[in-house]
C-alpha positions in Angstrom: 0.0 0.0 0.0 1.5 3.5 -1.0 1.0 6.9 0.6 0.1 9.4 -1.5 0.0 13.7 -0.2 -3.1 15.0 -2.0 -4.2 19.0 -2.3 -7.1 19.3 -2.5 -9.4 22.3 -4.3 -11.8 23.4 -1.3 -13.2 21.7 1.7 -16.8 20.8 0.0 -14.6 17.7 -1.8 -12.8 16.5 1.8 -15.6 13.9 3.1 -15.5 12.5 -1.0 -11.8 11.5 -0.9 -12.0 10.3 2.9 -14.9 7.9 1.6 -12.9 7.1 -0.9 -10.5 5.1 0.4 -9.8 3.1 3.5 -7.1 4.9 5.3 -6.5 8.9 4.8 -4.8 11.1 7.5 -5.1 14.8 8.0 -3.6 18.0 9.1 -6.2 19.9 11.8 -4.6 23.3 10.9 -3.6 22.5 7.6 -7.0 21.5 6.2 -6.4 22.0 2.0 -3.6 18.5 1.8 -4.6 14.7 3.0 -2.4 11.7 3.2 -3.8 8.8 1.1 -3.0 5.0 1.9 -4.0 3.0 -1.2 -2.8 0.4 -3.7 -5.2 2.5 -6.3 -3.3 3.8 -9.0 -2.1 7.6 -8.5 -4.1 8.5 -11.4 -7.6 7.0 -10.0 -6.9 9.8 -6.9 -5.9 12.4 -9.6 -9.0 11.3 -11.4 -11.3 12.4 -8.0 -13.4 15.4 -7.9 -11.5 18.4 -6.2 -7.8 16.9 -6.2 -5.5 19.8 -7.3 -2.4 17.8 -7.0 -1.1 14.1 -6.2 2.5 13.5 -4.9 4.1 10.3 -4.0 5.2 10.8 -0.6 8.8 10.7 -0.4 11.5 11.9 1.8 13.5 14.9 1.8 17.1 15.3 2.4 18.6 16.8 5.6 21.2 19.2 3.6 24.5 18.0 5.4 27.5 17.4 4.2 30.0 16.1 6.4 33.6 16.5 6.3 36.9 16.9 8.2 38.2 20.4 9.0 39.8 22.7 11.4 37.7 23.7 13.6 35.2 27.1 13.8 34.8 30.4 12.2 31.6 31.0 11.6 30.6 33.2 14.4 33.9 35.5 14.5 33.2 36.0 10.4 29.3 36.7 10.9 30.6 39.2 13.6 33.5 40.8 11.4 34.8 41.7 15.0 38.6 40.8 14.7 37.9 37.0 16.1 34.9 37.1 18.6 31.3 36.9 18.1 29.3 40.1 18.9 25.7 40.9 19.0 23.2 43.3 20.8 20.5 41.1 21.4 20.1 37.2 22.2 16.7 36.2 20.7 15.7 36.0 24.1 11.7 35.7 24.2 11.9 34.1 20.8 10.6 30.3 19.6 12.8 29.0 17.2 11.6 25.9 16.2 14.2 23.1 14.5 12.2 21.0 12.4 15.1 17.9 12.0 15.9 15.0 13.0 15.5 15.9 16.7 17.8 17.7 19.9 19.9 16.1 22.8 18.1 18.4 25.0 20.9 17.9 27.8 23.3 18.9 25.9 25.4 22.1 27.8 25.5 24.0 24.6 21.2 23.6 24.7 20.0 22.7 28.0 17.2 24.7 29.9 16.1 26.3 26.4 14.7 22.8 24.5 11.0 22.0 24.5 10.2 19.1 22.7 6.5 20.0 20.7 6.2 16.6 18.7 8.1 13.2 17.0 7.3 11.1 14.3 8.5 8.7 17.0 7.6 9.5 20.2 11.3 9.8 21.2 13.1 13.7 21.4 16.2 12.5 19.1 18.2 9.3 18.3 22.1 8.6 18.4 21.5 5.9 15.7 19.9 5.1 12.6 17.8 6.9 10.1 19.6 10.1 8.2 22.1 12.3 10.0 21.3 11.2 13.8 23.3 14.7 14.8 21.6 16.5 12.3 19.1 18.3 14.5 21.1 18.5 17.3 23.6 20.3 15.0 21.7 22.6 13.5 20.2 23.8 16.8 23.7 24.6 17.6 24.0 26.5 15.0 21.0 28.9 15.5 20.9 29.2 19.3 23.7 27.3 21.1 25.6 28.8 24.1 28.6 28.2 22.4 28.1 27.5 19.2 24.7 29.9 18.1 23.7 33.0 16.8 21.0 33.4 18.9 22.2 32.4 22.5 19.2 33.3 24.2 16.0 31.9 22.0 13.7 29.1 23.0 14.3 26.4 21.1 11.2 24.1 20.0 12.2 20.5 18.6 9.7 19.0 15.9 11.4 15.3 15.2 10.6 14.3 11.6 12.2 11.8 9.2 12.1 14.1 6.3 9.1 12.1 4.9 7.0 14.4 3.0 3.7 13.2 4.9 5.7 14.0 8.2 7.0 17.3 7.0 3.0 18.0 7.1 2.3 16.9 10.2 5.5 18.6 11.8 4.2 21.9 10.3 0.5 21.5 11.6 1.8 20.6 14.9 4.2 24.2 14.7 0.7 26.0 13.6 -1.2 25.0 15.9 1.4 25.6 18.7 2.3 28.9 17.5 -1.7 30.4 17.2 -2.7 29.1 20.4 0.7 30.7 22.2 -0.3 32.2 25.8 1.5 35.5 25.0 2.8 37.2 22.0 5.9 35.2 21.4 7.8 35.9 17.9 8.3 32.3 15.9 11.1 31.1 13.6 10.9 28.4 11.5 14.3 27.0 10.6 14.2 24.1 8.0 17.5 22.7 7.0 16.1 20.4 4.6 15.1 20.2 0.5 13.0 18.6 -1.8 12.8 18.4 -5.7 8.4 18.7 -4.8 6.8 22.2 -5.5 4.3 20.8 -3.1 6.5 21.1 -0.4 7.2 24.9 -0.7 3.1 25.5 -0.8 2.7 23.8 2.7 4.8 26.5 4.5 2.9 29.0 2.6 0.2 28.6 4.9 2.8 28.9 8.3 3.7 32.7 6.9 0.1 33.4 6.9 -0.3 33.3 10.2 2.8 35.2 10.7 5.6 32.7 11.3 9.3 33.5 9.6 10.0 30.6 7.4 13.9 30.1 6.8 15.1 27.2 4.7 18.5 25.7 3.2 19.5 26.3 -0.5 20.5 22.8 -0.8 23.4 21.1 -1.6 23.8 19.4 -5.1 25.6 22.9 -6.8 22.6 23.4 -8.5 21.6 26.8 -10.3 18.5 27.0 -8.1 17.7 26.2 -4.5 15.2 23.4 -3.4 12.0 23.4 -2.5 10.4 24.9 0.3 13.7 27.5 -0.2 12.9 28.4 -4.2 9.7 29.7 -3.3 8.9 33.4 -2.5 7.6 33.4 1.0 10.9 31.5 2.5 13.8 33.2 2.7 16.5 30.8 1.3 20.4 30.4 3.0 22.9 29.4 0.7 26.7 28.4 2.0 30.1 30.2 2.0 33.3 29.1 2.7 36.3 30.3 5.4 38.1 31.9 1.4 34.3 34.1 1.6 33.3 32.6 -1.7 30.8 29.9 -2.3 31.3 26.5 -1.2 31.5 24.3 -4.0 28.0 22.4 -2.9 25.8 25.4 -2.4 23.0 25.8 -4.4 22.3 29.1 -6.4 19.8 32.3 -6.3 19.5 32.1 -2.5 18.2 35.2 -0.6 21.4 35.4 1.8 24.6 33.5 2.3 26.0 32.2 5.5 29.6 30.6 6.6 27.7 26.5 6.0 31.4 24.4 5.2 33.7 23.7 7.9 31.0 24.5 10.7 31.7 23.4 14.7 28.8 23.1 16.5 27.2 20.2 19.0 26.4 17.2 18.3 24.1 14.5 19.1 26.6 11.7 21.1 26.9 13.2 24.4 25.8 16.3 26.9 29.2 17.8 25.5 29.9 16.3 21.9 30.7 18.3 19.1 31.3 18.2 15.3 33.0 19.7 12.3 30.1 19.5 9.8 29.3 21.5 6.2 26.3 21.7 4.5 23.6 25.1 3.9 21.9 23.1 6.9 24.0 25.1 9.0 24.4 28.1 7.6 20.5 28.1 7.4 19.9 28.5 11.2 23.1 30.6 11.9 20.5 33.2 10.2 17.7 31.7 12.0 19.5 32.9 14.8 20.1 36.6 13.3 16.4 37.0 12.3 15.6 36.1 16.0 18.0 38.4 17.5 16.3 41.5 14.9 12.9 40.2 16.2 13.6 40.4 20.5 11.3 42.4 21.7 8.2 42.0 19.2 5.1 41.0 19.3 3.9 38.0 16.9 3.3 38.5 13.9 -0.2 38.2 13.0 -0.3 38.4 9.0 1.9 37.0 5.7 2.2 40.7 5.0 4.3 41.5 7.8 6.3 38.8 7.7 6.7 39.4 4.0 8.2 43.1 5.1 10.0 42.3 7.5 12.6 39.5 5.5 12.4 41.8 2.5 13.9 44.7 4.9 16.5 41.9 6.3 17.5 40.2 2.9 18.6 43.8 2.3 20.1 45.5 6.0 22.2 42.1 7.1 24.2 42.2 4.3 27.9 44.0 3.6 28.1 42.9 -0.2 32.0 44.3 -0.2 32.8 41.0 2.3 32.1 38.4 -0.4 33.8 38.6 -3.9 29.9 38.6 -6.9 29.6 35.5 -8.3 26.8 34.2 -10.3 23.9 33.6 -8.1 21.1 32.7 -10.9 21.2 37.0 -12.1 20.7 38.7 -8.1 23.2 40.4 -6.2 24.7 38.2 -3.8 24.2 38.7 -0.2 26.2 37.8 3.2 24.5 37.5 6.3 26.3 38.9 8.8 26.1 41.4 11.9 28.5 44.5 11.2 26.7 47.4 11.3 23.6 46.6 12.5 23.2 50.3 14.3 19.6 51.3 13.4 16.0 50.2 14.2 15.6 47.1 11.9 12.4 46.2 13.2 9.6 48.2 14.9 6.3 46.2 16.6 3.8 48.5 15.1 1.8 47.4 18.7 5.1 48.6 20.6 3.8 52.1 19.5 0.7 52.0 21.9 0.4 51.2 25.6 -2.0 48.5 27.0 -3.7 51.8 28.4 -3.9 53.5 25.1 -5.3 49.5 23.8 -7.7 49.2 26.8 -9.4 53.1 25.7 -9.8 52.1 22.3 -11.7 49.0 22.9 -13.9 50.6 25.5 -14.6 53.2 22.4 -15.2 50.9 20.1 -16.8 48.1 22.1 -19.8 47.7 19.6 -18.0 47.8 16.8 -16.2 44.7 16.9 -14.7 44.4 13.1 -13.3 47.7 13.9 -11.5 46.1 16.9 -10.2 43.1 14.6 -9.3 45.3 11.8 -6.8 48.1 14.1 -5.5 44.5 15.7 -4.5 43.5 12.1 -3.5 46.4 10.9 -1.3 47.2 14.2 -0.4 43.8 14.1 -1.8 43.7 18.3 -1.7 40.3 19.0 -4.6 38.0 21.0 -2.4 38.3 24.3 -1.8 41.7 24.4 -6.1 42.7 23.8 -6.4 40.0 27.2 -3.5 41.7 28.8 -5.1 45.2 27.8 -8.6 44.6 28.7 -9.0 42.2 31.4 -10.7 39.2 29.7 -9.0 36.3 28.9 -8.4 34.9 25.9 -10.8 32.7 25.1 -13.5 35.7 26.6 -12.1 37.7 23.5 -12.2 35.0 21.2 -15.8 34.3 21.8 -16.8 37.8 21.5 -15.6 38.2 17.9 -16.9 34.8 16.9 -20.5 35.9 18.4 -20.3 38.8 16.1 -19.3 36.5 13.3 -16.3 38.2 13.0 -13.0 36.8 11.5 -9.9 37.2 13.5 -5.8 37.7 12.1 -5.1 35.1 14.8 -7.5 32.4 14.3 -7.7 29.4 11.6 
């Protein structure tokens, strides 16, 4: 029996396909895809009323690419500080969630910052077996590690997949749902240091920057002219690798938004509460500006719409970047940028929210109490997340929820 990932057209055709055949799975916040268990032909579920597209499900590729080297540089080169690593901020108050092959929680370079949100196995990470056991431990490093990371003081969420493409979906619902039904107004970062020849997979994240969450995925590694999949697509902002000689490393993939140090990387690993690795691949570079974006966003409120989002990595793609350290090569026809932290003086980033008190907040809605499209809409435009309204006004959440929904009204926050 095969398993198949099906898009499908609208929700009036779900109940069709479920009664179709014996075993289908879904995604709660994620409702347009199903995963279909079948020996039918693929062309009898491409044949179905409503099916947009049909994809084997295959797995994806962690992009590592291990090899022996002296050890780090990274940091002191994303710096340009004269051999030290320097930023402002930490990411402190910021989720970034790894979505790999899973994190030694215990290790010292991680410890105290790791929750665990979900496994395709039930277990947090795995010293054997499957692809690249220290793969997510690795890459955590690499985006928020003590020691290692660019973001030293960012809560780091562990989603263990096995790169299937039917996981991959239910490792992103699981982020979703975790990241619209956060108690406060927690920031998200989506690092994937993964890639895929399927278009389909870049149109599942689509729905994550929706609802506001920064989507940052690796280039790839086969020294092809353009990145994989979900990096290639607009609303992920793609990482491609340099080397310590500041040129490309000869596996990086082209017409990436940014490039980061990714070949001859130290950073933990997965064998003990103190291992570590020398490691290449744009899986690493990937979540060193993970951590950069999460440092930017300390301090903001979530983001509540694609739009912001959008803004916000268009403004990064072009402020981190000093295109005088890296000598132009031929990145698919764009100017090649280097993701690094010198001369980050400047507001980068501004919560439009920040702007107002919860006092200012709490008159407006006592104003406007009747009106409550008029609430939704400032919240949207302001981007005033669910958590701040509660803190503002005294209900709780859920209060708040129900009062909009009573009205029929549709929220920036809800599915």
């Amino acid at each position: 029996m095969k398993k198949y990932l099906v898009k499908i057209r609208s929700q009036e055709f779900r109940n069709e396909l479920v009664s179709r055949f014996e075993k289908v799975g879904t995604a709660e916040a994620i409702p347009d895809y199903l995963i279909v268990k079948t020996d039918q032909p693929i062309e009898a579920i491409k044949a179905c009323p409503g099916v947009d597209a049909v994809e084997l499900d295959e797995q994806a590729t962690p992009s590592a690419v291990n090899q022996v080297a002296p050890p780090g540089w990274a940091l002191p080169w994303l710096s340009n500080s004269g051999g030290s690593y320097k930023n402002d901020k930490t990411g402190a108050g910021v989720d970034i969630y790894i979505m790999d092959t899973g994190i030694r929680d215990t290790h010292v370079d991680l410890a105290g910052r790791v929750r665990t949100l979900w496994s395709f196995d039930d277990v947090p990470y795995s010293i054997t077996g499957g692809q690249s056991p220290t793969h997510g431990t690795s890459v955590a490093g690499c985006a928020a590690g003590t020691l290692y990371g660019t973001a030293k003081g960012a809560s780091i969420v562990n989603i263990r997949i096995d790169f299937m493409t039917s996981t991959i979906l239910k490792g992103l619902d699981r982020i979703l749902r975790d990241h619209l039904d956060k108690p406060d107004g927690r920031t998200s970062v989506l690092n994937f240091s993964g890639g895929s020849i399927s278009p389909m997979i870049g149109d599942i994240f689509a729905r994550l920057v929706k609802y506001g969450i920064v989507v940052v995925a690796a280039a790839g590694n086969e020294s092809a002219p353009v990145s994989s999949y979900p990096a290639r697509n607009d609303w992920v902002v793609s990482v491609g690798s340099l080397n310590e000689q500041q040129g490309p490393s000869w596996f990086t993939n082209r017409q990436a938004d940014v490039y980061a140090p990714g070949q001859s990387i130290l950073t933990a690993s997965v064998f003990s509460d103190t291992s570590t690795e020398i490691t290449s691949g744009t899986s690493f570079s990937c979540p060193y500006y993970a951590g950069l974006l999460a440092c930017l966003l300390e301090g903001s409120d979530k983001f509540n719409t694609a739009g912001l989002v959008e803004t916000f990595t268009f403004a990064m793609r072009r402020q981190i970047a000093d295109q005088s350290r890296v000598p132009f090569f031929n990145n698919g026809g764009y100017t090649i940028n280097t993701a690094n932290t010198k001369g980050l003086d400047g507001v980068y980033y501004v919560a439009p929210s920040k702007q107002h008190t919860d006092n200012e907040i709490e008159d407006f809605l006592l104003a406007n109490e009747s009106e409550p499209q008029l609430i939704a809409d400032a919240a949207l435009i302001g981007n005033v997340s669910l958590s701040r309204l509660a803190r503002a006004s005294g209900y709780s959440e859920d209060q708040i929820n129900e009062y909009f929904a009573s009205a029929g009204v549709k929220t920036c926050w809800a599915n």
